[in-house]
N, C-alpha and C positions, 0 to 999 in steps of 0.2 A: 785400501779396499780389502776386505776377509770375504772369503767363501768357507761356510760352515756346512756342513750335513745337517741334515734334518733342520732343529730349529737353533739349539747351541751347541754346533761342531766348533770343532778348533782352526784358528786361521792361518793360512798364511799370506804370502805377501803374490802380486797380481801385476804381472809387466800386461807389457801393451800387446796387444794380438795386431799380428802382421797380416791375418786373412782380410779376405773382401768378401764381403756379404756376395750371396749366392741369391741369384733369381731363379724364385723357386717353380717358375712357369718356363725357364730356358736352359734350366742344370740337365746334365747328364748324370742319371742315374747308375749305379755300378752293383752286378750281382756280387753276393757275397763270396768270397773264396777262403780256402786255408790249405793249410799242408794236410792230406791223405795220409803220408807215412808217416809212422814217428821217427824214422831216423833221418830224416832229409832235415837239412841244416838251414835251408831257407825257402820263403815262402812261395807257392805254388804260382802259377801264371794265372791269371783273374781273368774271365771272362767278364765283357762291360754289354751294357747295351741299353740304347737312348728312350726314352721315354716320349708318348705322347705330351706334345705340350698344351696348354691351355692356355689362352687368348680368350681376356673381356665379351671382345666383341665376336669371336667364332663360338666360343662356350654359347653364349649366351643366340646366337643364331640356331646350333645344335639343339641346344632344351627347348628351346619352343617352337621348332617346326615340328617335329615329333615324339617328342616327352621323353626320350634317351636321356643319354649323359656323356660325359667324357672321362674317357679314363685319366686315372691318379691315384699312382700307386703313395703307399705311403712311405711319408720320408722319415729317415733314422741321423738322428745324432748323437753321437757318446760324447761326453763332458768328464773328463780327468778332475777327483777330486785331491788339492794340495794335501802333504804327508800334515798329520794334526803333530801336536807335541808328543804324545803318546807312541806315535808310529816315528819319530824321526830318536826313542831312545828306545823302544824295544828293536827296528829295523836298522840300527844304524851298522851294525854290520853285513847287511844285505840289502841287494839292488832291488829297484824299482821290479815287479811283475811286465809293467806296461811301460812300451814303447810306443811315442806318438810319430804318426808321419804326415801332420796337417797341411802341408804343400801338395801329398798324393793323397790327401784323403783315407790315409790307410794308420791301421792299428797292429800292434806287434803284438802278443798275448806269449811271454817266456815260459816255456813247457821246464827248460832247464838249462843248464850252462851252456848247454851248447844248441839245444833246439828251442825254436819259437814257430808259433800258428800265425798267421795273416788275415787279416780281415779288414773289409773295406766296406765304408760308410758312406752317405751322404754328405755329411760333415763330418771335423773332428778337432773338437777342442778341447783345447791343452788348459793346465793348471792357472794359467794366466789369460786365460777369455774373460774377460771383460762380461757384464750383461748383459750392457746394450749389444754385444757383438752375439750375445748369444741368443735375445729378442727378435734381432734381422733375421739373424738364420734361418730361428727352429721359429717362432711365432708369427713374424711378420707375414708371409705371404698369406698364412689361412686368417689375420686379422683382414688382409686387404679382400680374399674369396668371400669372407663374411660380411665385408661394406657391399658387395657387388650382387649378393642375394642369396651364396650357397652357405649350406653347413660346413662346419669346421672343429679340430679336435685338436688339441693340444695333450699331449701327455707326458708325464715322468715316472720313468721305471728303476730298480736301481737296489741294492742294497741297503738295508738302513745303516743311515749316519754317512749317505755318499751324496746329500747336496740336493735331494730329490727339492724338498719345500723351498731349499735359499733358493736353488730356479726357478721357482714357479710361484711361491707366497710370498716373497721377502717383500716387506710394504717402506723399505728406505725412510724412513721418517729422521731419520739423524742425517744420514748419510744417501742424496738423492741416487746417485749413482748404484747405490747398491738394490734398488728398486726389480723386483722378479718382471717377470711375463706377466703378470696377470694385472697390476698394475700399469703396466707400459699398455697393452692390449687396450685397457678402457682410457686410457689416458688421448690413445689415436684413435679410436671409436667416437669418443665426446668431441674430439678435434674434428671430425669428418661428419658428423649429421648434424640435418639442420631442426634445431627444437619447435619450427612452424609445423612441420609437416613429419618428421620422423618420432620415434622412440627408443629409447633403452631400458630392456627390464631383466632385474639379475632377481637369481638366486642360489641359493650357499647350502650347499648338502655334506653329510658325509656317511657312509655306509660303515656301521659298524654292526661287526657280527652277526651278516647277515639281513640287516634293518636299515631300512632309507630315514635317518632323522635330521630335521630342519634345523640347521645351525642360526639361520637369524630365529625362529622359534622354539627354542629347546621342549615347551611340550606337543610340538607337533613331531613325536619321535618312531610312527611308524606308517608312511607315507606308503603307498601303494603304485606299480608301473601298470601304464594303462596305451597297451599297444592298438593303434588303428586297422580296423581289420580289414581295407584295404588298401592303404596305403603301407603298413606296416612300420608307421612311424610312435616312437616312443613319443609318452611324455610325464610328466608327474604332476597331473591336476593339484592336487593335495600339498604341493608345494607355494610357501613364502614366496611372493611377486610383487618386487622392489622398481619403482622405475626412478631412475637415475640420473639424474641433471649436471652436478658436478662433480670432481672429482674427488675431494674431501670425503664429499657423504659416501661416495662408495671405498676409499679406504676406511673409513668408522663403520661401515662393516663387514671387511673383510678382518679388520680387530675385534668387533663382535666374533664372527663368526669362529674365528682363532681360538676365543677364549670360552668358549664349548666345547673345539675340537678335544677328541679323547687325546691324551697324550701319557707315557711312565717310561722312568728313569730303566735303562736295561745297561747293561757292560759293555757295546757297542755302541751306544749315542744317550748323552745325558736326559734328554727329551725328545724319544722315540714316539712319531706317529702311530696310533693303533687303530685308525680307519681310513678309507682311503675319504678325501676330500675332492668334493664334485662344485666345481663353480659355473653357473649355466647364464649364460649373456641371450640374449633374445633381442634383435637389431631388427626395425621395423625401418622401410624408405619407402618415401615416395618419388616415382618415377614419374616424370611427365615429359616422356620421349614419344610417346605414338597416340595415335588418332584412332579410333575404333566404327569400323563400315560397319552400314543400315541401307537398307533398303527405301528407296525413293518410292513416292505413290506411281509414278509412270516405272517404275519399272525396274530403273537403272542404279549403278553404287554411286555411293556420295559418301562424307565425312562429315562428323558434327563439327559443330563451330570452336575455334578454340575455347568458348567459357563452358561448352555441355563437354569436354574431352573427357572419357572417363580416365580416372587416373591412374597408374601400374603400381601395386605394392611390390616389394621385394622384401623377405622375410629371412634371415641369417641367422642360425646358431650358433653359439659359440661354447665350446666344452672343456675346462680345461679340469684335467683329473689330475692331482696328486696322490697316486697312490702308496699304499702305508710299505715299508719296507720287507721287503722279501728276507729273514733271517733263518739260522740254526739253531734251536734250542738248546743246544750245547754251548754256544759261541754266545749267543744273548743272555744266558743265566736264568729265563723266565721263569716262573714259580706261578704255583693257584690260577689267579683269575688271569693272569699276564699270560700264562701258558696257552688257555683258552683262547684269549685272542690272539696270540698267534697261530695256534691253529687254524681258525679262523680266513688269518689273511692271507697265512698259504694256501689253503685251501680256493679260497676264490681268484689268487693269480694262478695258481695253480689252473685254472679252468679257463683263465683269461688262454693260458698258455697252447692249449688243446685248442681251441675255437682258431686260434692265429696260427697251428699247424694244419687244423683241415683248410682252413684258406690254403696256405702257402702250397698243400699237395693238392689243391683243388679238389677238396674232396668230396662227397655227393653229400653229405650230412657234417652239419656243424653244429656241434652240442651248445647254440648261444643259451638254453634255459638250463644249465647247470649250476647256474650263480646270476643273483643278482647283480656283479660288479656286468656280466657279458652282457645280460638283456639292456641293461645302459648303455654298453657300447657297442650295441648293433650296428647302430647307423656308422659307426670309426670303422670298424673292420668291416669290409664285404661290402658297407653299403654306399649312400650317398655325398657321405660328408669326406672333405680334406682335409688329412691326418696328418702331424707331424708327431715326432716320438723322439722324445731325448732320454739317453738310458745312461744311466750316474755311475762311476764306478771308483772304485778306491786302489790308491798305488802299493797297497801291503802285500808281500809275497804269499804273509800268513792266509788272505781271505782268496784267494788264488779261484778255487774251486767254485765261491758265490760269484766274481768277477766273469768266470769262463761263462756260468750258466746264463749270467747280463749281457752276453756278447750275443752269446746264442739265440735269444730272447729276439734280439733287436738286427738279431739277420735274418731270422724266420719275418717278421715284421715286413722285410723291405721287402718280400715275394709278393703281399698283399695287396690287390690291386682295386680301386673303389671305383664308383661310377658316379663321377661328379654332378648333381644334377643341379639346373635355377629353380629357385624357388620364387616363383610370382606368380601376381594374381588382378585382375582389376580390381580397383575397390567401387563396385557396385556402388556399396551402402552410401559412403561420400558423393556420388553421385547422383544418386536419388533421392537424397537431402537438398543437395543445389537445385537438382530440374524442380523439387516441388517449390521450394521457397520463388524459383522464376514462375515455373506455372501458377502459384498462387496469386502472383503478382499482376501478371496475364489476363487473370480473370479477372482482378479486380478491376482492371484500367479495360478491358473488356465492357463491363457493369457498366462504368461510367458512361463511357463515349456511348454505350449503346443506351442507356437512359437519357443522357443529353439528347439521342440521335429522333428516339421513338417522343423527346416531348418538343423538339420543334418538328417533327411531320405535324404530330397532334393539333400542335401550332398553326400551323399552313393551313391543317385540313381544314379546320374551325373557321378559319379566315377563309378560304372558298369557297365553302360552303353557305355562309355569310353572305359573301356576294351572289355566290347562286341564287340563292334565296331568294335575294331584294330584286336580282335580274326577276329571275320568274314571276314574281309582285306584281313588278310594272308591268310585264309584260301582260300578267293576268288582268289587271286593273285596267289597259289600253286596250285589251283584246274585249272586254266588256262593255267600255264607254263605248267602244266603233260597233257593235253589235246593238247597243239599245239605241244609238243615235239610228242604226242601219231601220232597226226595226220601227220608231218613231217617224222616221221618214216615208216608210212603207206604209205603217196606220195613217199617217196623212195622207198619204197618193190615192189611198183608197176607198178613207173616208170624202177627200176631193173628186173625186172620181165617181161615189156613189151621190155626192149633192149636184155635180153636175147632170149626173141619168136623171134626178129624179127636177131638175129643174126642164131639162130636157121634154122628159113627159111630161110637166104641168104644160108646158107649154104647146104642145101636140097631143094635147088628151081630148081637146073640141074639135080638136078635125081627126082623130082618131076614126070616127062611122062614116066621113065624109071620105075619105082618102081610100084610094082604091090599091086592092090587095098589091097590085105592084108596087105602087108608093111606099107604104109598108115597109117589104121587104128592100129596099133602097135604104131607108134608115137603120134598119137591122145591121147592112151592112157595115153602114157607117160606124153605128155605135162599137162594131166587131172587130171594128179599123183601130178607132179610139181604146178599145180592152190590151190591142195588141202591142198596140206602141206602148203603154204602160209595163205590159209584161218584160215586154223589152228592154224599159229603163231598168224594170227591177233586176232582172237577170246580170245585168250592166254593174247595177251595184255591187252583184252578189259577188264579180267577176273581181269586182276591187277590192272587195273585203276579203275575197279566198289569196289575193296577190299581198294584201296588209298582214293574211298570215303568216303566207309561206318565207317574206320579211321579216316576221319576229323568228319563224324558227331558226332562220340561218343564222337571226343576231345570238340566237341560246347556240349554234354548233360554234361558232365564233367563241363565246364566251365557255362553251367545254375547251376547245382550242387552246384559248388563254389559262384554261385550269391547268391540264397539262405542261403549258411552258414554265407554270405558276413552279407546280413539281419539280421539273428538271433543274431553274431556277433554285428549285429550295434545296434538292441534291449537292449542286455548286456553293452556293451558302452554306451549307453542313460542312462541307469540306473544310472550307475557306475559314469556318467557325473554329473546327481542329486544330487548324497550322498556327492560328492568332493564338487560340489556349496554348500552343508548345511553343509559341513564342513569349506568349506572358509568362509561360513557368522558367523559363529560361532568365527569361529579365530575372524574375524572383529570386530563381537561387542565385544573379548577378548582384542579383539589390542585398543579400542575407551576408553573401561575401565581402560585397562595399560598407557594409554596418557592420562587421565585424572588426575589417582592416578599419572601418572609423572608430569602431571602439578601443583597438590596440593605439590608437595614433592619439587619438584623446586621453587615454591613462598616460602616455609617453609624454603628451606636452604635460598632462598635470607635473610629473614626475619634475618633466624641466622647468617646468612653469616654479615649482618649490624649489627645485635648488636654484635658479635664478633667481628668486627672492629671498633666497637664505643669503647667495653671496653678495648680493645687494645691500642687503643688513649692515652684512661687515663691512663692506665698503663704506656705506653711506652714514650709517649710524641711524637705522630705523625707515632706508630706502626714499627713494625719488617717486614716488607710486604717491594717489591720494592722501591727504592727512587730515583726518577729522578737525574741525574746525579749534576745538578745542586743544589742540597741541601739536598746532600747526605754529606758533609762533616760541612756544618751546624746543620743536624738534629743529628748527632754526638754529636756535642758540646753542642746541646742543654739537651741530654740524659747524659752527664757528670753534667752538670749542675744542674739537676734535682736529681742524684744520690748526690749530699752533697748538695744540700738546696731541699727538697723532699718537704716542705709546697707550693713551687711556685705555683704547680698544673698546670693544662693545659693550661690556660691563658698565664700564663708567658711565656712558650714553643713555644706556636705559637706565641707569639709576638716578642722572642729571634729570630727566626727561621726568622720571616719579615724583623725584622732587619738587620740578617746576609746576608742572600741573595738577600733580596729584593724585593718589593713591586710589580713591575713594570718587574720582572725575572717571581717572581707568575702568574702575570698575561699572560704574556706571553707563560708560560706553557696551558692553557686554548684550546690553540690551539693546543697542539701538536699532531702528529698522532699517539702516542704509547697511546691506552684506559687506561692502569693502572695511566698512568702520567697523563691524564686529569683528572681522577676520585683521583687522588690523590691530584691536584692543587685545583680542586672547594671543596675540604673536608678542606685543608687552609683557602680557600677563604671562607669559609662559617661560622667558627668557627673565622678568624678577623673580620668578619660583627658582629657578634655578641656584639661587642665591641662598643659601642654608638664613642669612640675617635676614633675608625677605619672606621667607616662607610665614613666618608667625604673624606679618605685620597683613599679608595679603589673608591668612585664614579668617582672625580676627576683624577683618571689611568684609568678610560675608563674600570673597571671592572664591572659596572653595563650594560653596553652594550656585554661586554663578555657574564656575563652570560644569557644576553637575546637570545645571537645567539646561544647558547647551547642548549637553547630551542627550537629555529627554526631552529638549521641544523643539531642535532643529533637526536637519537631515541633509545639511551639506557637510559632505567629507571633507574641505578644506578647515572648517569649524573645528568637524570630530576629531581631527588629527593632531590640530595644536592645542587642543582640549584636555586632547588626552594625553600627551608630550607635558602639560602643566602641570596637570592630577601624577604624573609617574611623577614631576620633579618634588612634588607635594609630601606625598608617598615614602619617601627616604625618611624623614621625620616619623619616630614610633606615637607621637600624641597626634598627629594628622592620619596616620593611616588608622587609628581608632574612631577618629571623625569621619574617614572616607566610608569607613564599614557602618557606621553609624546610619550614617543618610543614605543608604543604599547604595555607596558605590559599586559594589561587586558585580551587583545588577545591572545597572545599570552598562558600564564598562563589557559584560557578559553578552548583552543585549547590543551594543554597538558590534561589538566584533564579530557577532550571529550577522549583520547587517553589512558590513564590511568588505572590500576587494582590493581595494589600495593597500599596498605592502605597506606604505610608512604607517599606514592610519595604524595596519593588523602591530607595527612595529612596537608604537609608541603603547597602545592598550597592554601587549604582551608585557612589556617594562613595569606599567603601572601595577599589573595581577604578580608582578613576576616580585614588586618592591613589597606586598601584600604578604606575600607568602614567605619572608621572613620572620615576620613579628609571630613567636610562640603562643601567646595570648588568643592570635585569632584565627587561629587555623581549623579549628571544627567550624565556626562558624562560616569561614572564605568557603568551604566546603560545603557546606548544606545551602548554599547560596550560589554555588556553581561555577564557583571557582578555578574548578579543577579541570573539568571540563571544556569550561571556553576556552584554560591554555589550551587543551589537546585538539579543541575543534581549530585552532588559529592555525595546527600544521596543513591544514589543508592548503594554505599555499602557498607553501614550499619554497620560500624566499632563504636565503640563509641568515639572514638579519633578524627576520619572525623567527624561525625554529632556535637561536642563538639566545630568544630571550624566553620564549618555552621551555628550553633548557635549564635556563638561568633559575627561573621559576618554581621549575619540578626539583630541581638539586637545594635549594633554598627550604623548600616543606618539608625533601627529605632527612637536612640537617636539624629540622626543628621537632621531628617525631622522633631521631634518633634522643636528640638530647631532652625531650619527655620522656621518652623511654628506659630509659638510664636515669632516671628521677625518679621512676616509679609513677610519674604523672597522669601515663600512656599505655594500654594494656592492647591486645587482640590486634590483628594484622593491619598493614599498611593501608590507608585510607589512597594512597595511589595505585597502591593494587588493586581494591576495589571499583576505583573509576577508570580500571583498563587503560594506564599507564605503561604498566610494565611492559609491553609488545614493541610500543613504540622507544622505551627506551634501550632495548634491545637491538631493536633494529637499527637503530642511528647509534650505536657504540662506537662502532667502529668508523664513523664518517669519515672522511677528508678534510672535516670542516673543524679545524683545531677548537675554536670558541666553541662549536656543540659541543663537542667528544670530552670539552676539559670539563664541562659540566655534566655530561651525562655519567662519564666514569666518576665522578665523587657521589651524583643521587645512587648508583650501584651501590660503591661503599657502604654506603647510609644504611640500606636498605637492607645491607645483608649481615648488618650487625644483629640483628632480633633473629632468635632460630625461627620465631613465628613467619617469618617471611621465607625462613628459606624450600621448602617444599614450591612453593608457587616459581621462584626462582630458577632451580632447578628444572619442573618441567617446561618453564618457556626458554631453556638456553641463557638464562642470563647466568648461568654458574661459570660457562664456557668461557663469556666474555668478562667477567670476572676474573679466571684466572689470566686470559689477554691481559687483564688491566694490571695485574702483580708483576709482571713480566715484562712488558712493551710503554707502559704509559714515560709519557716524556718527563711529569714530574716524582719527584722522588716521593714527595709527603701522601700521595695518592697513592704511588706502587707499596709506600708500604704500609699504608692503610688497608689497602686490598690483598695486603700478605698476611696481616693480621686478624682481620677476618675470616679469611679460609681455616688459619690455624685454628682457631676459636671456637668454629662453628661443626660441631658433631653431626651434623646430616650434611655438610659438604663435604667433612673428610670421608666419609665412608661412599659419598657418591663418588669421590675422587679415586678411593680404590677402587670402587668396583670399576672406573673406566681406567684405571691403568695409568694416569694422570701426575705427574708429578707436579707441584707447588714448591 
């Protein structure tokens, strides 16, 4: 392992560090000390004193009952950089400046032979710290502040050419171990969130001369800080916003970013940093620890249910700054434009340096807007974020004076004290996405049940009303017949009544003069008697007929009675109607479940159902299963035959079996209408195709047009599948695949596999397109016929047996445009390119699945022999996996087919420079 300065310092060698990581929420922090005198021979007594500690669960109680914070002073680490070749022959007759005392945490700084200054660190690592050793220390705790929701700073100070970048940029790519901070950082960031519900979003800055410009953007190169005016937090709208999935992509660009950064050769380090590098991490979580109180309508607290919970963000930044090296113009040699910028960069630590002593004297004014490097790092010093600070130094006697000023730097530092705050929030927004999508849902089944509800009242009503109706009818119609009978009975009493008076008087009309006034009035009476008693009966009637009514009305309060129980009745029905509909939806999605598990269970027996008949085959020699009448007494003889010479195997069987009954009987069967006997003739016909000597004898009987109409006039997949097993074996033959394109197979074949769901059927089709796409002859036309496409549609189901012949397929076209193309045949870009191949071959380069990947890394080859291809190539990544393939592929004639094309190909070498790439 080598530790360099800057980007190429010189190595030495790296023992093993005997420290133990330091927990950076339970260390004891220690003030700085040194000797006062210069004549005193050893280091002064250190005043120490413990620091608040910081605890997950207390922090985080503190920030959000009162919006405080916790203190957290920042922490200092010094890293000893190994003597380079240069310092071990200019210094070899002079000792080290620095003394380490990493058991006491303390540093020796030699004034002279006989006096040394003392100063004590947080840490203190030696020439042989390790990374990882030096990741736990200075990194790890504000990686872990930064999972938990606070801000966090990481930084490197240091002399140029003392190690500042290999701390904190080295991307290990040869050598894992040699791996910085900033790598290791996203490395446990991507290991600890979850990509359901979290994010990761970087961006790569560097401040040169005075300017914020975008290292993944190089023309976004004057970026603007945009402070909140009352929170007083930074940010840099205007900045590149990368969000981050794995860890690859963000080492590719933190190699982008590199290879922007300013860098020039100076006399203290061959490739001197000249801006300071800002790496900015943005950690989004989601919390789903607490329940959020509402107000109940009576009155009282309650909590929403766990699916309305709103959910708790937790927001983390992460800062890691490599700043550019603090030098001497005399000592670096700088010249012109290099002069400039260092000016420049002392100039702005220079300012860092002032801000980090009004901290440390707590002083009423801190000049943070004297430089852009301070306004950046507001929130590090003074404010909310947790700082750690490693300051580089070098063991040369010569650089003595820049070493003292690095010590002093980062014992001012350790005074600074921050106010750790959480950063969370609910996320409303997510939340009132979910209640609407529920409230939406609410209404709708709302809607229903209440349209259901209002058309059986309607229902009801209609029908009571109905019977009201007919009641009142009758009742109207009985209350009119007893009234006109009543009345009809009355004109007769009356009418009887007047012909008896007047019979009465004929008959006393001649003694009328005769009859003395007494008499008279005797009969008056009578007749007065006779008025009365009638009036009598009448009244009598009337008495019946008011009793027949007060009858009907009770029978209409009765029948209002039954209207309302009709009601309450139709209430409980409603009800009753509700629980039966959420009983029948229940069934439903029971019944959609049962028909699905019967769908998986029915492809599973077809599945088994074929290979028990494939191994029946070979057992039997044409199976125990039905036997068309016609070669039924053949397939016999053929099973004797096989029972005393048992080596023939199936070959011979079916070809005994052709013999005996005939070539031209077989085909014939094709058409029959009994399914067992078709599906039994094309499993003949499919296993004599097999046969290179049978292929011509079955084209020539018109069995190649058989099985094409099987395919366009039936629609059982058992058919389609040995159908198409025939046509592939067919297909091998270049005077048959000129026949199959002829009569439409392509189409055909295209058109089953569009219809298609059984892997073998999608299997056996992919073989037949995949034997097609061989022959040179007919490849524009397999293409304008859609050839290309139904392979690509056949990946849809993802069998590795289908994609294996997809594969086969695509690599077979590509060998055939290659070698048109190379003929001069073939001009303008890949006809696979155009039908949106290329994605999917990219994607599956790298499978697991040896039979794809051996095909898909040869169609790459193919493809990337024409420069005409190579632009499209390049930006879908297939350049990347390309070079994979020169490098990794298992066979040899591939890897160095695919080494030969890169060399070859003038838009891949130059893409290959620009990424830094070796071939």
């Amino acid at each position: 392992m080598s530790f360099s300065g800057g980007r190429n310092g010189a190595s030495a060698a790296h023992g093993r560090s005997s420290l133990k990581a330091i927990d950076s929420r339970n260390s004891t922090f220690h003030k700085p000390a040194h000797s006062s005198s210069p004549s005193s021979s050893s280091s002064s007594a250190s005043s120490s004193f413990k620091s608040k500690t910081l605890h997950g669960s207390s922090s985080r109680k503190i920030a959000t009952k009162d919006g405080g914070g916790v203190p957290g002073r920042v922490r200092v680490a010094v890293r000893l950089r190994p003597r380079n070749a240069e310092e071990m022959e200019a210094d070899a007759d002079f000792a080290e400046c620095v003394e380490l005392q990493p058991e006491l945490k303390r540093l020796k700084l030699r004034k002279n032979n006989w006096d040394t200054d003392t100063y004590e660190f947080d840490e203190v690592l030696t020439e042989f710290a390790s990374q990882k050793r030096v990741y736990e220390v200075v990194a790890k705790p504000v990686v872990e502040s930064i999972l938990e929701g606070y801000n966090g700073t990481i930084m490197a100070y240091g002399q140029t050419g003392t190690g500042k970048t290999y701390t904190l940029g080295r991307l290990g790519g040869e050598d894992p171990a040699a791996r910085g901070i900033m790598v290791r950082a996203m490395e446990e960031i991507l290991a600890e969130v979850s990509w359901e519900t979290d994010s990761v979003c970087v961006s790569y800055l560097q401040l040169y001369m005075e300017t914020i410009q975008d290292l993944l953007d190089p023309s976004n190169d004057n970026i603007s800080i945009v402070e909140d005016p009352k929170t007083g937090d930074v940010s840099l709208p205007g900045a590149t916003l990368v969000e981050i999935r794995e860890q690859n992509n963000f080492i590719e660009l933190l190699r982008l970013g590199e290879a922007h950064r300013f860098a020039a050769n100076t006399k203290l380090n061959t490739e001197s940093s000249r801006s300071h590098a800002i790496l900015m991490v943005q950690v989004t979580r989601s919390m789903n620890e607490r329940s959020f109180p509402y107000i109940t309508e009576n009155g009282g607290n309650s909590f929403l249910s766990k699916n309305i919970k709103p959910p708790i963000v937790r927001k983390g930044k992460l800062v890691v700054v490599d700043l550019a090296g603090s030098e001497r113009i005399d000592k670096s040699g700088s010249e012109g434009h290099a002069l400039e910028e260092a000016k420049s960069i002392n100039l702005s630590l220079s300012a860092l340096g002032k801000c980090i002593n009004a901290l440390a004297e707590n002083s009423a004014h801190v000049p943070v807007r004297d430089s852009k490097l301070t306004r950046l790092l507001k929130d590090s010093f003074g404010g909310t974020a947790r700082t750690s600070l490693v300051v580089t130094i070098g063991p040369s006697p010569r650089h003595r004076g820049e070493t003292m000023s690095t010590i002093m730097f980062g014992q001012r530092a350790m005074k600074v004290e921050n106010m750790l705050k959480l950063k969370e929030e609910f996320d409303y927004k997510s939340l009132s996405r979910r209640l609407e999508v529920q409230l939406h849902k609410l209404v709708e089944d709302n809607e229903r049940q209440q349209k259901a509800f209002e058309e059986e009242i309607e229902r009801v009503q209609v029908e009571a009303e109905n019977r009201i109706s007919e009641t009142e009818r009758k009742f109207t119609d009985a209350l009119e017949k007893e009234r006109l009978k009543c009345q009809k009975n009355y004109m007769e009493s009356i009418k009887k009544l007047e012909e008896e008076l007047l019979v009465s008087q004929g008959k006393n009309g001649s003694a009328v003069m005769a009859v003395s006034p007494k008499e008279s009035l005797s009969k008056r009476e009578a007749s007065s008697i006779t008025s009365s008693e009638e009036i009598s009966n009448l009244k009598k009637s009337l008495e019946k007929e008011t009793l027949l009514k007060r009858s009907a009305d009770e029978d209409v309060t009765n029948l209002r009675k039954q209207l309302s129980q009709s009601r309450l009745l139709e209430s409980s029905a409603t009800s009753e109607i509700l629980r039966l509909r959420q009983l029948l939806e229940n069934e439903s999605r029971q019944k959609e479940k049962l028909e699905g598990e019967i769908t998986t269970l029915q492809s599973q027996l077809l599945q088994l159902s074929f290979d028990a008949d494939e191994t029946r085959r070979r057992l039997d020699g044409g199976g125990s299963a039905y036997v068309p009448e016609g070669l039924e007494s053949a397939t016999l003889q053929v099973r004797h035959s096989e029972h005393n010479e048992p080596e023939d195997g199936e070959k011979a069987s079916v070809a005994k079996l052709s013999e005996q009954v005939g070539l031209h009987k077989i085909l014939s069967l094709l058409e029959a209408d009994d399914a067992d006997v078709r599906i039994h003739a094309v499993k003949v016909v499919a296993n004599l195709a097999a046969e290179e000597a049978n292929q011509e004898k079955i084209v020539e009987a018109g069995g190649l047009m058989s099985l094409l109409n099987l395919l366009r006039n039936l629609e059982d997949e058992t058919v389609h599948r040995v159908a198409a097993g025939a046509i592939a074996n067919l297909a091998m033959n270049e005077v048959n695949q000129e026949l199959i394109m002829a009569q439409g197979g392509i189409r055909l074949l295209s058109t089953t596999a569009a219809n298609a769901e059984d892997p073998q059927t999608l299997r056996m089709i992919a073989g037949a397109i995949a034997n097609l796409c061989g022959n040179d002859k007919l490849q524009m036309k397999l293409r304008a016929e859609g050839g290309i496409k139904a392979l690509l549609g056949m990946v849809r189901c993802g069998h590795p047996d289908v994609l294996a012949q997809v594969a086969r397929g695509i690599a077979n076209f590509a060998k055939c445009e290659s070698r048109a193309s190379a003929q001069g045949m073939k001009s303008g870009r890949s006809l696979l390119i155009d039908d949106g191949a290329l994605p999917w071959i990219v994607q599956n380069a790298s499978t697991e699945a040896s039979a794809i990947r051996r095909h898909i890394e040869l169609a790459l080859c193919h493809l990337a022999q024409h420069d005409v291809n190579a632009r499209d190539m390049i930006n879908c990544g297939a350049l990347l996996e390309l070079v994979r393939v020169s490098r990794d592929c298992t066979r040899e004639d591939i890897r160095l087919l695919a080494r030969r094309t890169l060399s070859s190909c003038p838009a891949f070498r130059t893409e290959l420079r620009r990424l830094r790439i070796d071939y």
